[in-house]
ROGULUM-103370 format. One line per field, with one value per residue (C-alpha): residue number from 0; y, z, x. Coordinates in pm, 1 decimal, m for minus. Example, Ala and Ser with C-alpha at 12.3 -4.5 7.8 and 13.67 -1.06 7.14 Angstrom:
<rs>
resi <- (0; 1);
Y <- (m450.0; m106.0);
Z <- (780.0; 714.0);
X <- (1230.0; 1367.0);
</rs>
This chain:
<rs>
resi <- (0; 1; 2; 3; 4; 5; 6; 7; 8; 9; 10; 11; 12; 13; 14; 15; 16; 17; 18; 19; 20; 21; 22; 23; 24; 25; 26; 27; 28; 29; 30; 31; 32; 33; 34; 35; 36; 37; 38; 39; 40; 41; 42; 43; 44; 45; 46; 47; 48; 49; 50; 51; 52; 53; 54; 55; 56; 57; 58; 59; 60; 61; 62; 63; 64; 65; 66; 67; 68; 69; 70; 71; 72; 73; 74; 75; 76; 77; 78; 79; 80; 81; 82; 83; 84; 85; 86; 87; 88; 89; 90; 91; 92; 93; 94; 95; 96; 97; 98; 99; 100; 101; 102; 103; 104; 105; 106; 107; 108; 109; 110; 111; 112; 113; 114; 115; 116; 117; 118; 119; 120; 121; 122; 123; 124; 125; 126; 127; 128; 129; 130; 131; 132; 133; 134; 135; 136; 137; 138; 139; 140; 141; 142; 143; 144; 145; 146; 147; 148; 149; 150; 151; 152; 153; 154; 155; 156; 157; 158; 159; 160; 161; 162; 163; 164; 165; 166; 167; 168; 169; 170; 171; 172; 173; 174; 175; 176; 177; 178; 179; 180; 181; 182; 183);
Y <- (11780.4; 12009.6; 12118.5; 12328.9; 12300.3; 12638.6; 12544.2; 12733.2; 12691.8; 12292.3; 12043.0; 11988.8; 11628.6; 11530.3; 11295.0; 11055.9; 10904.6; 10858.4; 10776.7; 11235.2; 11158.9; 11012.7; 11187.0; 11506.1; 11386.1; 11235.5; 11637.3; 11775.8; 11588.7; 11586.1; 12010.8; 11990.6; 11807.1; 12078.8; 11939.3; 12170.9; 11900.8; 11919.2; 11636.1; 11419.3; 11173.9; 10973.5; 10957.0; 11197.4; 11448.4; 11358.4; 11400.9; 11761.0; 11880.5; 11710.6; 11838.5; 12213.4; 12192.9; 11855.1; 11753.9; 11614.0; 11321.9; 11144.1; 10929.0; 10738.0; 10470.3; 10148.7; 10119.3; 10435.2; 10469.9; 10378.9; 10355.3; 10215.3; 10364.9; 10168.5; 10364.5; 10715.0; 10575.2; 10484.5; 10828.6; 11025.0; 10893.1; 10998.4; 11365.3; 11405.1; 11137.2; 11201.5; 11220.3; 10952.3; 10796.3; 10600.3; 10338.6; 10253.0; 10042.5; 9807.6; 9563.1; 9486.2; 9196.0; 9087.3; 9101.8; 9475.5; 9548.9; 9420.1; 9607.4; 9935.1; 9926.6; 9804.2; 10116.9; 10332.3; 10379.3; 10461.1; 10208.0; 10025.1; 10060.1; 9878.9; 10091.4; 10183.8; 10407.0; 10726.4; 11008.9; 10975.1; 10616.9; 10774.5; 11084.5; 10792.1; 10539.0; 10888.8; 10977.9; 10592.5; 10526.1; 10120.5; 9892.9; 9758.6; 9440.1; 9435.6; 9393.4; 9071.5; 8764.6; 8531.0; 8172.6; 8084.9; 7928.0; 8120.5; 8042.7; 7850.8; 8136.3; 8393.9; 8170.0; 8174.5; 8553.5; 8576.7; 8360.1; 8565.5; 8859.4; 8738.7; 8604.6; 8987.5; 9153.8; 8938.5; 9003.5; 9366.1; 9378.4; 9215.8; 9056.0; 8862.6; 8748.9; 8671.6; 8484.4; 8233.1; 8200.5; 8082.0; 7846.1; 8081.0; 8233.7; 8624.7; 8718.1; 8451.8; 8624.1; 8985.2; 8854.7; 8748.8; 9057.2; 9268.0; 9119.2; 9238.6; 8979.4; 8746.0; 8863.0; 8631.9);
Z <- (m1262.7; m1056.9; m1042.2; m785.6; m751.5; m685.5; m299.9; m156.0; 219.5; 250.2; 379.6; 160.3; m78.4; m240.2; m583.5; m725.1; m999.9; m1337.4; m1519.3; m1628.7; m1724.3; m1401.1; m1184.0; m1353.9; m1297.4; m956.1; m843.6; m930.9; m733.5; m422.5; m479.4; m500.5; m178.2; m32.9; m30.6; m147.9; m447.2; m567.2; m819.3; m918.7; m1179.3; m1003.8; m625.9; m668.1; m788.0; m483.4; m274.1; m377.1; m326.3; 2.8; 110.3; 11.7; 196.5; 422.5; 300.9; 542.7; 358.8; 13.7; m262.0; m364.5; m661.4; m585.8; m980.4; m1085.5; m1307.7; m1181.3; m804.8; m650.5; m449.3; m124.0; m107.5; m125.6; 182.0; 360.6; 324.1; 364.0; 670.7; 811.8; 704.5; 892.4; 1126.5; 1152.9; 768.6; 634.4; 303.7; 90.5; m156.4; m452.7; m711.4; m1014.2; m926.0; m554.5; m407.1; 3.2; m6.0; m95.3; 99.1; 400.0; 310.0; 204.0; 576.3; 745.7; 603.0; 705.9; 485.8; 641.4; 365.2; 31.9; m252.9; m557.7; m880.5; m1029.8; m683.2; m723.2; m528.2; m233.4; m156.5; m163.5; 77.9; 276.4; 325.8; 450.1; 717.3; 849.9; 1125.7; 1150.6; 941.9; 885.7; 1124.4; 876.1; 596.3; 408.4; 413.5; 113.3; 237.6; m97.8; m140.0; m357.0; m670.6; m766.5; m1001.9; m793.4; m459.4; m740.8; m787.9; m429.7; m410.7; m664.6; m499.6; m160.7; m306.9; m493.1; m183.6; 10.6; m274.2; m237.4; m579.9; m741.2; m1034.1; m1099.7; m756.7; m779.6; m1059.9; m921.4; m575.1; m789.8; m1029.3; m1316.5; m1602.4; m1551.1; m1854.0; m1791.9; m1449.4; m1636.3; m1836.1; m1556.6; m1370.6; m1635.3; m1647.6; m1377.3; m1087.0; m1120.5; m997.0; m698.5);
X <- (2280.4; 2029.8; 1674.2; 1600.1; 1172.1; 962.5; 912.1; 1185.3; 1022.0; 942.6; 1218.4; 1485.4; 1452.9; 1724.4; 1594.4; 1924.5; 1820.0; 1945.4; 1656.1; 1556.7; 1207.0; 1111.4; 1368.3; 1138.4; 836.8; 894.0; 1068.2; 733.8; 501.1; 698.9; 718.6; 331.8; 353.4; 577.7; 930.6; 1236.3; 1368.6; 1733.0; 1813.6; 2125.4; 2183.0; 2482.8; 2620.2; 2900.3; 2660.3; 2484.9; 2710.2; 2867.0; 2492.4; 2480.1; 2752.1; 2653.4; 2301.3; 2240.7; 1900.8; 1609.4; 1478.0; 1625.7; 1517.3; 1790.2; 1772.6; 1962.0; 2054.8; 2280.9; 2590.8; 2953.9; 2866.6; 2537.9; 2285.3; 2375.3; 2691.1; 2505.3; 2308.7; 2615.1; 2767.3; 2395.8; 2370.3; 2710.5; 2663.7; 2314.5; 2215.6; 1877.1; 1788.8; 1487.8; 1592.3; 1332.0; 1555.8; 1363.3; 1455.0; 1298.5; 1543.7; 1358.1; 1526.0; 1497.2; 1891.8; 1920.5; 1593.2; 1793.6; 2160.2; 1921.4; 1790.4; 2102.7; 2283.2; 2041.7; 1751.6; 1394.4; 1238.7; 1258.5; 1009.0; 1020.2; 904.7; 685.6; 610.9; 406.2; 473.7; 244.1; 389.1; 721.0; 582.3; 381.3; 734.6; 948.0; 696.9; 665.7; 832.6; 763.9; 680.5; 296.5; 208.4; m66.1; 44.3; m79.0; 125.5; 142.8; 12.1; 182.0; 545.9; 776.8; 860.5; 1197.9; 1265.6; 1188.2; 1415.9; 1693.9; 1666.5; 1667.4; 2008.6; 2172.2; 2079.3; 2204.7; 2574.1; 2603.8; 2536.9; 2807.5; 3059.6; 3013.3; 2863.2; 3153.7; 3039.7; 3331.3; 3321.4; 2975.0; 2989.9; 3293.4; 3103.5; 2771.1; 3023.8; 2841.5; 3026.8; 3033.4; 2857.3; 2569.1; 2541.4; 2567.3; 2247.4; 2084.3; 2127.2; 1953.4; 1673.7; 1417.3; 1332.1; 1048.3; 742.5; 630.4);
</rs>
């Protein structure tokens, strides 16, 4: 459930994820770069070590068992105000970029991030006016992803519902859903 890292004098970090090699890997390059990491596989883990010890920044995965990662940044944010949450996921859509950062979240990475991305989105305060805009149209696959995206978010993640708002069957939408988005 927990990994408490060697730094015992850096901010605290809290890592949710429920993917243990990564969550491992990711908790010791953010101790070399001087955070305090505790680690959770799930939100309710989450939140019982919030709740001990309010940590300063967190790394929350949008994709984790029973309850999703939204919900942890919903309920992070009501404990300590002031905390700077990174979202990543390898699911990256615009609609759960826009509910991450409506909840609360600092920013929204899409994985594979390395650690000093991570470090780099929890210490921005803005986005980047420079940041290179595609002159190119997106693709119908990638607008449909998109679409899908946007109808699940409305639904409150409600497959079922998702799949009768998109006249879809549910397990055609299930398959869909697994798959990772279409890269643009």
């Amino acid at each position: 459930m927990q990994l408490e890292a060697e730094k015992q004098d850096g901010p605290r970090l809290l890592l949710v994820d429920d993917d243990k090699t990564f969550s491992r890997v990711m908790a010791r390059a953010l101790a070399r770069r001087g955070f305090r990491v505790i680690q959770a596989c799930d939100v309710d883990s989450a939140i019982m070590l919030a709740e001990a010890d309010p940590p300063d920044y967190a790394v929350v995965d949008l994709k984790l068992p029973v309850h999703s990662g939204l919900e942890l940044i919903k309920y992070l944010k009501g404990l300590k105000g002031n905390i700077r949450i990174v979202m990543l996921t390898g699911f990256a859509s615009i609609a759960t970029a826009v509910g991450a950062i409506r909840l609360g979240a600092t920013h929204y990475l899409a994985k594979p991030a390395d650690a000093d991305e991570i470090v780099a989105a929890l210490h921005r305060d803005g986005g980047n006016a420079n940041a290179p805009v595609s002159s190119l149209p997106i693709s119908v696959d990638r607008l449909k992803w998109e679409h899908i995206q946007k109808v699940l978010a409305e639904n409150e993640n409600n497959i079922s519902a998702t799949a009768r708002s998109l006249n879809m069957h549910r397990r055609t939408l299930q398959r869909k859903l697994a798959k990772h988005p279409v890269r643009e």
